[in-house]
C-alpha positions as CSV (number, residue, x, y, z in Angstrom):
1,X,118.9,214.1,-72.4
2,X,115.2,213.4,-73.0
3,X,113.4,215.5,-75.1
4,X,110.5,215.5,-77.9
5,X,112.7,217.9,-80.4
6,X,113.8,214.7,-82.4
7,X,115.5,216.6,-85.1
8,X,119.1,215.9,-86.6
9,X,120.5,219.3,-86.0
10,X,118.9,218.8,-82.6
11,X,120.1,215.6,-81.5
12,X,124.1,216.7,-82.6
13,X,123.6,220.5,-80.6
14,X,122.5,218.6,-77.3
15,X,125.8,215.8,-77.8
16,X,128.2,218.7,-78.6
17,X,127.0,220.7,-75.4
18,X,128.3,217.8,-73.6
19,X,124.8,215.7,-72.8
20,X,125.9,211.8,-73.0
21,X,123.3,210.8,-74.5
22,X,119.8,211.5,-76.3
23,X,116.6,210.3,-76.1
24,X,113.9,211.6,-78.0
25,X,109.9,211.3,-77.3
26,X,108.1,208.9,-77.4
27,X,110.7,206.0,-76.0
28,X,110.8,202.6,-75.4
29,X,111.1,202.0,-71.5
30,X,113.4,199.1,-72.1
31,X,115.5,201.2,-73.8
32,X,115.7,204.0,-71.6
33,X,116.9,201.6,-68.8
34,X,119.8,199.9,-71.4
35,X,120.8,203.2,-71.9
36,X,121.3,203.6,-68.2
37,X,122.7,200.4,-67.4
38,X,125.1,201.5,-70.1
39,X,126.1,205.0,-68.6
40,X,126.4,203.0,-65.2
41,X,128.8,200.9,-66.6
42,X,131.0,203.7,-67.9
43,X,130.9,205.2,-64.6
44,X,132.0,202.3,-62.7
45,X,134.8,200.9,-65.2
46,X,135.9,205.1,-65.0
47,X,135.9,204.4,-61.0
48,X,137.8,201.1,-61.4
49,X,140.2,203.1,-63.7
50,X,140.8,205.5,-60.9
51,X,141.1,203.4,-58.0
52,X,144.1,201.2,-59.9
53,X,145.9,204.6,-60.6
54,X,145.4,205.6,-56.8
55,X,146.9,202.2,-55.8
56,X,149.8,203.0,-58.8
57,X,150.9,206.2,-57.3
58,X,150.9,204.5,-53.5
59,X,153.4,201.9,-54.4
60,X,156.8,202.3,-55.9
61,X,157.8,199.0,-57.6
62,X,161.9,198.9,-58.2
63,X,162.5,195.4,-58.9
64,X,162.3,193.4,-56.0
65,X,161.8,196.8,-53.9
66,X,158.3,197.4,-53.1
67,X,157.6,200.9,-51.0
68,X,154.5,200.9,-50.3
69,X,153.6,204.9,-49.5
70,X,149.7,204.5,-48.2
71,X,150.7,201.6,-45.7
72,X,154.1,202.9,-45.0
73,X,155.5,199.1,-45.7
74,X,158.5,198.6,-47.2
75,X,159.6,195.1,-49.3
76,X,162.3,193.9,-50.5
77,X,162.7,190.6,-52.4
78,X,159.8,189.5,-50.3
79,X,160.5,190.2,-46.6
80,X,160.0,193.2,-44.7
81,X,162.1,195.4,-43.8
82,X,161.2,197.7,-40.7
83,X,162.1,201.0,-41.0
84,X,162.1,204.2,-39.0
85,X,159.6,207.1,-39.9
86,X,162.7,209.1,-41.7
87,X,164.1,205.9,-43.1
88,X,161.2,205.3,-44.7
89,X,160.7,209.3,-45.9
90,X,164.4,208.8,-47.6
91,X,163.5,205.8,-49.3
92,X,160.4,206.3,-50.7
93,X,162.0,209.5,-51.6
94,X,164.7,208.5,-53.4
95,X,162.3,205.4,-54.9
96,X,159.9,207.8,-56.6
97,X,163.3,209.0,-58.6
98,X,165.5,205.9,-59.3
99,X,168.8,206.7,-60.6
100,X,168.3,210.1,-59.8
101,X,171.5,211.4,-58.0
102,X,170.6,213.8,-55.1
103,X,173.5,215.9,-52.9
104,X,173.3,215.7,-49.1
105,X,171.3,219.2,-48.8
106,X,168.7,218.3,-51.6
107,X,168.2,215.5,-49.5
108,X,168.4,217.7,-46.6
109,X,166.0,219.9,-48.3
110,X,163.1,217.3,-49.6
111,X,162.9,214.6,-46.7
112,X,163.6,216.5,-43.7
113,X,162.3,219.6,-44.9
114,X,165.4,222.3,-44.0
115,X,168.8,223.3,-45.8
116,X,172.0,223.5,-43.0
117,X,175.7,222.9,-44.0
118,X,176.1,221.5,-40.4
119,X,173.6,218.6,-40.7
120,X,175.2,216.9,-43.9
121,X,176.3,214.1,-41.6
122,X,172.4,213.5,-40.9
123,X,172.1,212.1,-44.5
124,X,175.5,210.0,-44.0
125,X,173.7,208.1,-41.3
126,X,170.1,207.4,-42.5
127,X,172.4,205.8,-45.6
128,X,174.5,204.0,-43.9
129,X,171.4,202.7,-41.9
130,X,169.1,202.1,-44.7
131,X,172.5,200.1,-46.3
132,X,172.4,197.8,-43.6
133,X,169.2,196.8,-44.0
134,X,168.9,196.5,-47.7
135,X,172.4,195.4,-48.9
136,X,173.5,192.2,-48.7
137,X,177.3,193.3,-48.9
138,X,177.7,197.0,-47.0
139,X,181.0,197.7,-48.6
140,X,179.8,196.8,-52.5
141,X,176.0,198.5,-52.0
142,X,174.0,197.8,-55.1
143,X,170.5,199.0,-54.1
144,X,171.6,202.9,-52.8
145,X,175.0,204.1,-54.3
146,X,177.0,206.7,-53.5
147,X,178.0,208.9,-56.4
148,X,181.2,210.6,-55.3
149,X,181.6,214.3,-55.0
150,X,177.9,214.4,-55.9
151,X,175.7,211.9,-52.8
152,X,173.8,209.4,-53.4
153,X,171.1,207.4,-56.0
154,X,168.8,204.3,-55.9
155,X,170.5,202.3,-57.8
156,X,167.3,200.6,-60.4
157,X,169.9,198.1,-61.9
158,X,170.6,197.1,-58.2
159,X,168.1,196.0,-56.8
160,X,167.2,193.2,-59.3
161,X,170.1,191.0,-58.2
């Protein structure tokens, strides 16, 4: 704010009405422009801020697991592993909730996007496929375990090995 009322009570009203900051009449050019480098500053650290959060929320980090949901890439212990489109949905699904045990029809439900007692077996396969491409040892899976008579969890602890 720039203004010639240079008054105490004047100066606190205009900062508690939200102004960022106050400059009284007569100024000091120099000034004025330090102020605004200053209030550039803010902005652009704010921006900086933003952009790192965006980038946070775009890549789930599990150990050596890396999905990566903006590029639709997925990592693991350095090398890339291809995926199909639903592949991909299930694990960055079941990334964003680690440990989290999920049945066959909330996973059903949240990746493909429908509920129907007849498709459980869908989930089986996209398991069993996603297994083969992240486990080392298909029969002892560490990375997505089956919690039985529940389904299935990303296993956090497992994927560090």
């Amino acid at each position: 704010m720039l203004t010639s009322r240079s008054a105490e009570t004047d100066r606190v009203l205009g900062l508690e009405l939200g102004t960022d900051d106050y400059l009284t009449k007569p100024f000091n050019t120099r000034e004025l422009q330090a102020r605004i480098r200053a209030q550039l500053r803010r902005v652009h650290s704010m921006q900086a801020l933003t952009k790192a959060e965006q980038h946070r929320n775009t890549v789930t980090s599990i150990g050596a697991l890396l999905v990566d949901h903006q590029c639709h890439r997925v990592t693991y212990k350095e090398n890339n592993i291809d995926l199909t489109s639903t592949e991909f949905e299930l694990l960055s699904f079941l990334g964003k909730h680690p440990d989290q045990v999920f049945s066959r029809s909330q996973l059903l439900d949240s990746v493909w996007g429908y509920h129907h007692c007849g498709c459980e077996h869908t989930v089986n396969s996209h398991i069993n496929r996603l297994r083969n491409k992240l486990e080392q040892d298909v029969t002892q899976p560490r990375i997505i375990q089956t919690v039985w008579g529940i389904g299935y969890k990303l296993n956090s602890a497992g994927t560090y090995q």
